[in-house]
N, C-alpha and C positions, 0 to 999 in steps of 0.2 A: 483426536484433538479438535478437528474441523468437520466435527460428522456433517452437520448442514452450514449450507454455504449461501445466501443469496447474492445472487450475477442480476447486477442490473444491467440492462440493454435497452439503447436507443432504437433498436432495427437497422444499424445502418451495415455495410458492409465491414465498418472499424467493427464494433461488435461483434459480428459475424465470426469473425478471425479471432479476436478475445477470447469468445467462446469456443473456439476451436482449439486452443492452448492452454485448455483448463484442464486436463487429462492428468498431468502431474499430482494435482492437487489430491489424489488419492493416496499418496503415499504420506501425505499430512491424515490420513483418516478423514478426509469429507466420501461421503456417501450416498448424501442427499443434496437435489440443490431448487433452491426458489427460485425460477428464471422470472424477473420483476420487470416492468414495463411501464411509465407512468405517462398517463395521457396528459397533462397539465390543463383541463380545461373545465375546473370547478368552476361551478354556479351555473356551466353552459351545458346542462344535463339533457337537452334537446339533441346534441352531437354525438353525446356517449355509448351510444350503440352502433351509431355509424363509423366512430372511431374506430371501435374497439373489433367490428365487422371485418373491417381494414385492415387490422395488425396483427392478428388473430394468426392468420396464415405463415405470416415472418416467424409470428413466436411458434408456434408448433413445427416450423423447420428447425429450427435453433433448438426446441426441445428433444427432437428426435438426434442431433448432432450430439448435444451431452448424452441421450441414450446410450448412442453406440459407443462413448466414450465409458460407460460402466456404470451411472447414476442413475437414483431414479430422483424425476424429475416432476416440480409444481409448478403452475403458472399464476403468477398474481402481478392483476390490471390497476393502479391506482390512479383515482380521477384527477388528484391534484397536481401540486408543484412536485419535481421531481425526489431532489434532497428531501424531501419532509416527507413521501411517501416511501421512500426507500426504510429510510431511517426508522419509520411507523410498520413496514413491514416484516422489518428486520426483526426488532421487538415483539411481534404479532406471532410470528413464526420460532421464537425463537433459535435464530440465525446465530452460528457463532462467528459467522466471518462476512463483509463485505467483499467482493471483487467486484471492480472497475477499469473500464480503462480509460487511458487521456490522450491526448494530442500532445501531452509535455508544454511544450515554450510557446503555442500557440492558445492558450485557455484563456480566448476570449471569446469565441461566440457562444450562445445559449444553447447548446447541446448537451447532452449527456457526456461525453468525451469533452467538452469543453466546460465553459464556465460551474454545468451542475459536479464537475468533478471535485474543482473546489469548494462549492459550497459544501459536499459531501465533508468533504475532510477538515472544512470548518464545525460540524454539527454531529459528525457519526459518536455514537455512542458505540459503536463494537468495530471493532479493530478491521483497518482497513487491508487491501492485496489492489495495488493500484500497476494495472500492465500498462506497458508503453508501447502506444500505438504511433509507428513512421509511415507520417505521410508525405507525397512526395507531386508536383505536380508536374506532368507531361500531357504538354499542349493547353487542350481545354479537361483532360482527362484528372481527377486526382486519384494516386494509387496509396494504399496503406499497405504496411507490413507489420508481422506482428511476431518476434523470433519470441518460440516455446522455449521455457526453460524449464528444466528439472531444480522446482524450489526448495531439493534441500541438500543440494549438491554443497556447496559452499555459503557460507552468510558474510556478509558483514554487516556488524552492529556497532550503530555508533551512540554514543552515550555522555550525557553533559551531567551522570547522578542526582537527575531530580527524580522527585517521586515516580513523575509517568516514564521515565528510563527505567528506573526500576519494573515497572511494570509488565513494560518491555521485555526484559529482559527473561520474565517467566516464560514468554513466549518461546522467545533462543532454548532455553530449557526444554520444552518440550518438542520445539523440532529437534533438538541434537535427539531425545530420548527416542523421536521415531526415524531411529538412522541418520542423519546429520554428521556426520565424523570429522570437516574439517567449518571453523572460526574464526575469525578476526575480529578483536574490540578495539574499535578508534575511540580515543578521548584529544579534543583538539582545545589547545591552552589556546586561546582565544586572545589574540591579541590586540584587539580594539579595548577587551577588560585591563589588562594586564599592562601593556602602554601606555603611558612611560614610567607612569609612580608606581607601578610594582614590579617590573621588569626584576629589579633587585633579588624580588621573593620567588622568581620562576623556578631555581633549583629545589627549594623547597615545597612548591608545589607539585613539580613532577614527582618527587619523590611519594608524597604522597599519594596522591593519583595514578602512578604507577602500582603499588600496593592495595588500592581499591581494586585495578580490573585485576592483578593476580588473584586474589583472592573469587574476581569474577571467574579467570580462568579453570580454577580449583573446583568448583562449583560444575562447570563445562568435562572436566577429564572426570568427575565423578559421573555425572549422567551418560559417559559412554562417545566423548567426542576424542579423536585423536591424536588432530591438530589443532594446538586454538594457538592464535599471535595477538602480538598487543603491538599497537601503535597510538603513540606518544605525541603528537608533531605540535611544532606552533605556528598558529599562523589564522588564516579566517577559516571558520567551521563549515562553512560549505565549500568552500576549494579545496579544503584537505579531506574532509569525504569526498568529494567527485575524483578529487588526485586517487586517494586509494582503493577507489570504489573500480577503475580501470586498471588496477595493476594486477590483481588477484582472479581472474577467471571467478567473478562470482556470481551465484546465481538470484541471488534476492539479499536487500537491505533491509535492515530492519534497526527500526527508529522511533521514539513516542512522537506523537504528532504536537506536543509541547511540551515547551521548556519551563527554563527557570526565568525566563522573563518573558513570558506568554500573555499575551495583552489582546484581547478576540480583536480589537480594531486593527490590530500591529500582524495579522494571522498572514498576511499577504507577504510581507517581509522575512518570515519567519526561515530557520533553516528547514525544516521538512518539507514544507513547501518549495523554498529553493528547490531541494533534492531532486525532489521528483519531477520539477519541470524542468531538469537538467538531464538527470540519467539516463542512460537508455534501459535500464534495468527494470526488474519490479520491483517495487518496494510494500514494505509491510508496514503500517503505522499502528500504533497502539493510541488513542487518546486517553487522555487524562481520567479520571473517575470525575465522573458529573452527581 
C-alpha cells in the first residue's frame, strides 16, 4: 500500500527517535524510503556544499538506522524552503506516503518538527503519517520522546462525509485489507451547526448519519476487519475525537486534512489541525485532490 515512503528530517535528535519508530510501517507495505533533508538556503549557492558537507554525516547515520530496520534507503538534499521541497520530492520520487513529525501544541518555531509541519499539512499533496514528538524541559537540558506504535493495531477514523473523508476512508480500506482487524468511526453532530434552529432535526439527522457509517462499517467487515464501532456524539468535533481518541487503546487516526468548510486562510482553526496538535497519537491525513 506504502511501498515508498519519504521521512523528512530536520537532523535533530526529535527526528532521530522518529526515525527510529518507523519499523512498523512495514506491515502497511513500505519498502523503500526517501530519507529528505532541506537546506532552506536558495539563491545562497556559495553555502551549499558546505551545508550539505555538514549534514551529510547525520543523514547517513539516520540511513543506516532505517537499514537495520529492513528498508532500503535514498537520500535527497533540497536547497530550498523546506515544505516546498518536501512536497517536490515527494512527487519526483514518487512517494506514496509523507512521515513527519511535530512538537504538537508547540508549532511555533521554524523547524522541521515545528512551524514546517504545518505548512506541510497545509500544501502536501500525498497523504500525510504526522508522529508525536514529547518534549520535555529539565534544567537547561530539553528531552524528547517518541512512543512506537504498531499503526495498524487499532484505527480510529473520524469523518464529517465530505469528499476528502471519503477519500480517507480508501485508506481505512486498505489498512484493514493489510491486517487491521479492529475500527472505530466517529461522526460528531457538530453543535455550533446544529444550535439552536436545528436542534429540532438532530434525531433525524442521527438517524441518518448513523446509516451512512453502517453501511461504512459493512464495507470494513467485508475487507476482513473484526471489530468495527461506530460513534455518534454531539458536541464539538475536536473534543469528541480527542474524548474518543483516549478511550480505545488506539494506535493511529485517520482523518482528511479538510473538510466541508475548508477555507486555506481558516487551515489553522481547522479540526485536523486541532487534532494533531492535541493528540499524542499519530495521525494519518488524507488531503483533498488538488
Amino acid at each position: 500500500m506504502f511501498s515508498k515512503i519519504l521521512v523528512a528530517t530536520d537532523l535533530s535528535e526529535a527526528s532521530r527517535r522518529v526515525i527510529g519508530c518507523l519499523g512498523g510501517l512495514q506491515a502497511l507495505g513500505a519498502k523503500e524510503i526517501i530519507l529528505t533533508h532541506a537546506l532552506g538556503i536558495r539563491h545562497l549557492d556559495y553555502l551549499k556544499y558546505e551545508w550539505i558537507k555538514s549534514v551529510e554525516p547525520v543523514l547517513f547515520t539516520q540511513k543506516k538506522t532505517l537499514e537495520k530496520l529492513g528498508y532500503k534507503v535514498k537520500i535527497e538534499i533540497g536547497d530550498s524552503d523546506p515544505a516546498w521541497e518536501i512536497n517536490r520530492i515527494a512527487d519526483k520520487e514518487k512517494a506514496s506516503l509523507i512521515a513527519i513529525g511535530t512538537h504538537g501544541k508547540s508549532m511555533l518555531s521554524h523547524v522541521l518538527l515545528g512551524g514546517v509541519a504545518t505548512e506541510i499539512m497545509q500544501t502536501a499533496r500525498k497523504p500525510l503519517l504526522i508522529i508525536r514528538v514529547h518534549m520535555t524541559e529539565a534544567g537547561n537540558v530539553t528531552k524528547c520522546k517518541v512512543v512506537c506504535h504498531d499503526f495498524k493495531r487499532a484505527l480510529l477514523f473520524a469523518t464529517d462525509f465530505s469528499d476528502t473523508a471519503q477519500r480517507a476512508f480508501t485508506y481505512v480500506e486498505k489498512i484493514v485489507e493489510n491486517g487491521c482487524k479492529k475500527v472505530t468511526l466517529i461522526h460528531v453532530q457538530d453543535k455550533t451547526r446544529i444550535n439552536p434552529h436545528l436542534k429540532n432535526r438532530l434525531k433525524g439527522f442521527n438517524q441518518i448519519d448513523q446509516e451512512r457509517l453502517e453501511m461504512l462499517k459493512s464495507k470494513l467487515i467485508d475487507k476482513g476487519a473484526k471489530r468495527v464501532d461506530i460513534l455518534l456524539p454531539y458536541g464539538l468535533p475536536i473534543s469528541e475525537i480527542l474524548k474518543a481518541s483516549k478511550k480505545g487503546e488506539y494506535s493511529l487516526i485517520v482523518m482528511g486534512s479538510q473538510g466541508r468548510g475548508f477555507v486555506k486562510e481558516l487551515f489553522l482553526g481547522s479540526v485536523s489541525h486541532n487534532v494533531v496538535r492535541q493528540t499524542s497519537l499519530p495521525v494519518f491525513l488524507v488531503p483533498a485532490m488538488r
